[in-house]
C-alpha positions in Angstrom: 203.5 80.3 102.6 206.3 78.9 104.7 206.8 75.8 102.0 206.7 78.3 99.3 209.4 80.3 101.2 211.8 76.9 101.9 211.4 76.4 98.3 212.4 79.6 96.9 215.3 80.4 99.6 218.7 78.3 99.3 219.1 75.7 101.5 215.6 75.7 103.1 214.7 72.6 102.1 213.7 71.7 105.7 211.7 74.4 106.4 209.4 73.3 102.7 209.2 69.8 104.1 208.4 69.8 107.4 205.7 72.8 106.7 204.7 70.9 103.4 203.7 68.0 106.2 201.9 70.2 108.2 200.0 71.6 105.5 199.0 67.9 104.7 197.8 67.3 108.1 195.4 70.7 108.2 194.2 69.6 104.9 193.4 65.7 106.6 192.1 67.9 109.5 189.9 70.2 107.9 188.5 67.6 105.4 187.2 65.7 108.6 185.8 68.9 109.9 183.7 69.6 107.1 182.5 66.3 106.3 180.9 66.3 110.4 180.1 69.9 110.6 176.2 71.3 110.3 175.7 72.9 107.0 176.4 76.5 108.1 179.7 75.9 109.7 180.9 73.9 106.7 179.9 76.7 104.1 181.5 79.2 106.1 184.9 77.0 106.9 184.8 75.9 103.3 184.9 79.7 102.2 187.4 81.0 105.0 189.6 77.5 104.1 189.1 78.1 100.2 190.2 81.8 100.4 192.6 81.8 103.2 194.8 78.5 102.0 194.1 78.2 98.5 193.5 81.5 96.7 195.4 83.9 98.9 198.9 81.4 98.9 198.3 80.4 94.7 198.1 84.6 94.2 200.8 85.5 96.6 202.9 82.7 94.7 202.3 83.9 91.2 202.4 87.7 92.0 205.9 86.9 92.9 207.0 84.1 90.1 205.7 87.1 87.7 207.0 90.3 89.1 209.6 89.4 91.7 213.4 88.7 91.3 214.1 85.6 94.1 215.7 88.1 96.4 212.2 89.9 96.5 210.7 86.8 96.0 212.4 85.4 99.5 211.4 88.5 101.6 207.8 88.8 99.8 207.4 85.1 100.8 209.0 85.6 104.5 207.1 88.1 105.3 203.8 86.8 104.6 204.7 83.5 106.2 206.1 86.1 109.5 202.5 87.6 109.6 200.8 84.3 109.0 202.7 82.6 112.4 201.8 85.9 114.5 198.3 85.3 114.4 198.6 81.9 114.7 201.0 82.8 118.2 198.3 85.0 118.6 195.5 83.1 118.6 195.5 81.5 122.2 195.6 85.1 123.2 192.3 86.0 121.8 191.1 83.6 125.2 192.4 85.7 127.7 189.7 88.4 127.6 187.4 85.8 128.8 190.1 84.5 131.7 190.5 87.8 132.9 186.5 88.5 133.0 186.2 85.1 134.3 189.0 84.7 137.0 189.5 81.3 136.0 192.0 79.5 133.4 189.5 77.1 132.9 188.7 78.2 129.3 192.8 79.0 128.3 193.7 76.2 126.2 196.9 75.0 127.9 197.9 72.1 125.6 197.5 74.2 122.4 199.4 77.0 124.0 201.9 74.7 125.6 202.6 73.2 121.6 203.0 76.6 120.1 205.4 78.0 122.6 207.4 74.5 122.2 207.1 74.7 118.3 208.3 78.3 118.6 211.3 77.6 120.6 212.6 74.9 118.4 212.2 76.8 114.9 213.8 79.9 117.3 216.5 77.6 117.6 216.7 76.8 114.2 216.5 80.7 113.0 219.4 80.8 115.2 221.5 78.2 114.1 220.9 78.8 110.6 221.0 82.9 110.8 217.0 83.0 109.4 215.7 86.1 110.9 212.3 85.4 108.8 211.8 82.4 110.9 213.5 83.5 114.1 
């Protein structure tokens, strides 16, 4: 959703490209997944992948191309891309239940949490620079 957004909004082309990367890389990452996991695991990723990056995104994008102006096209687009990143700043939270039963930050993945909250602050830093309150 965010390259879809840097495309449609003026002067976003850095926010397509870099994002357009990282989708490459989850692809490359996901692809490897499924070709090691058991057969249950890859059935299920393969459905949550299929729905969740290719359907959802391809709908989302021609619900707006068909009934959207660009304006509402732009804040459609943002705003998916705005709930999208909450869950995924989210998702180290999910651990804590089990560090606070636990008493220990054994099981709190610091390196993943550590590269959200620096790949927060820098696209922070670009919201503010560039006056994007979608990405901010």
């Amino acid at each position: 959703m965010w390259v879809y957004y840097g495309i449609v909004k003026p002067n976003s082309i850095l926010v397509a490209t870099i994002n357009g990367f990282g989708a490459v890389l989850e692809l490359v990452y996901v692809t490897i997944f499924l070709i090691f996991a058991p057969p249950r695991t890859r059935a299920i990723t393969a459905t949550l992948f299929g729905v969740l990056d290719v359907v959802f995104p391809i709908g989302a994008v021609l619900v707006t191309q068909i009934f959207c102006n660009r304006e509402m096209q732009i804040d459609v687009s943002g705003f998916l891309s705005l709930l999208f990143s909450v869950a995924t700043y989210g998702s180290p939270l999910s651990i804590m239940k089990t560090v606070v039963r636990t008493k220990s930050v054994e099981y709190m993945p610091f390196l993943l949490s550590f590269i959200l909250f620096v790949n927060g602050l820098t696209w922070t830093v670009y919201a503010v620079l560039t006056n994007d309150w979608f990405i901010g």
